[in-house]
C-alpha positions in Angstrom: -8.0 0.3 -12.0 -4.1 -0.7 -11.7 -4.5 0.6 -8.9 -6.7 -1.8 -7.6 -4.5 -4.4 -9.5 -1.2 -3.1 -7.6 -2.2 -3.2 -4.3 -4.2 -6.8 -4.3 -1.4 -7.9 -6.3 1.4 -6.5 -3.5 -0.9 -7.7 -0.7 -1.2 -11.2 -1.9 2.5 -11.8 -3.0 3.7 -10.3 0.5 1.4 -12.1 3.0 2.0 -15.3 1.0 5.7 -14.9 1.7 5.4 -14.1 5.0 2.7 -16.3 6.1 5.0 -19.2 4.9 7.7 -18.1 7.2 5.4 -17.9 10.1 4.1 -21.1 9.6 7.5 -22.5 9.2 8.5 -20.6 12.6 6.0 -22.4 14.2 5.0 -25.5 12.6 8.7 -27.3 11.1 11.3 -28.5 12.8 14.1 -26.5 13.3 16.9 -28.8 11.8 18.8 -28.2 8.4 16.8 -31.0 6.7 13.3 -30.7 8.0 13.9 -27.1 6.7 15.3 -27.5 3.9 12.9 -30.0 2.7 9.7 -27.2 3.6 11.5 -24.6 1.5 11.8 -27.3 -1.7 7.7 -27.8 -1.2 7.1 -24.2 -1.3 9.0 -23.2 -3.6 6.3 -23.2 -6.2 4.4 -20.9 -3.6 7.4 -18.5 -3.5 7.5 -18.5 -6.9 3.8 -17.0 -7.2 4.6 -14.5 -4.8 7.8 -13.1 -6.5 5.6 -12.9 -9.5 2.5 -11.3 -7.9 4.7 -8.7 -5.7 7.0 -8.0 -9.2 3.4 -7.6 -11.4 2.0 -5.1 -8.3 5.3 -2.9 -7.9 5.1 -2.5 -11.8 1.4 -1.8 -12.1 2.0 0.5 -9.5 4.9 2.5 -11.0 2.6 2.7 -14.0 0.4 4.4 -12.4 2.3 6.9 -9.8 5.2 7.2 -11.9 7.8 7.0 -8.8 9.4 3.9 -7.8 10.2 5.4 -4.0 6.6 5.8 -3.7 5.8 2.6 -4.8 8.5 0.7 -2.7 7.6 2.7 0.6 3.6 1.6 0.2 4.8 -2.0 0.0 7.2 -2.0 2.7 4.4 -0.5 5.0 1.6 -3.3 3.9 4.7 -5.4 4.6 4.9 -4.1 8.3 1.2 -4.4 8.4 0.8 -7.8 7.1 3.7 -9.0 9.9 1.8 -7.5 12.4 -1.4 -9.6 11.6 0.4 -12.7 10.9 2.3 -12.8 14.3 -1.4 -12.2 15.7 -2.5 -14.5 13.8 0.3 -17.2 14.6 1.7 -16.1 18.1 -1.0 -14.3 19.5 1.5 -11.0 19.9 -0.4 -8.1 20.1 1.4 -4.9 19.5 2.4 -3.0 22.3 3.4 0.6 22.6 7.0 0.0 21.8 5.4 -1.2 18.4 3.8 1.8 18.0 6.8 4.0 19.0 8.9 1.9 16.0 6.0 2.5 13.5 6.3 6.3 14.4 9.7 6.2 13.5 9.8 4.7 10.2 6.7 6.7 9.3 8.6 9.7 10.4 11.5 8.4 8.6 9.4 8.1 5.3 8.1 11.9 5.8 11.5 13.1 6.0 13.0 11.3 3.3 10.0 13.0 1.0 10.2 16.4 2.4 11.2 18.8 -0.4 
């Protein structure tokens, strides 16, 4: 069951996070005080996120025992969720030289865990 916990929990903290700097890509003004004033309001929303990713990286090294592992799942469900947000908010669809990048950090991650 953690995890079932880990993952929403991981999933939820990370495409809050970067669904609020999408939207702030796309939706505030650029200037230092516009900005500044959107980070201050979500602040409460980071907050929650921290929490929820922190809570799903510790469920999850509860469970497979190795931190590495644990990391490396996260940062790919973080390359995933990017991908759907800047579908979502920029209509990019990922091209080949996407796919050739994903190769490489997935080949990356294999070699990294080869014994």
């Amino acid at each position: 069951m953690y995890y079932v916990y880990s993952f929403l929990l991981v999933v939820a903290g990370l495409f809050t996070a970067n669904f609020i700097f999408a939207y702030q890509s796309k939706h505030i003004d650029p200037h230092f005080w516009t900005t500044l004033k959107f980070q201050l309001l979500m602040l409460p929303f980071f907050c929650a996120a921290n929490l929820a990713i922190g809570y799903g990286v510790k469920f999850g090294l509860k469970v497979l025992g190795n931190l590495s592992y644990v990391l490396i799942v996260s940062k790919c469900l973080e390359l995933a969720i990017s991908l759907l947000l800047g579908y979502l908010f920029f209509k990019e669809a990922p091209t080949w030289k996407t796919a050739i990048g994903l190769g490489f950090v997935v080949t990356g991650i294999l070699i990294t865990k080869l014994k």
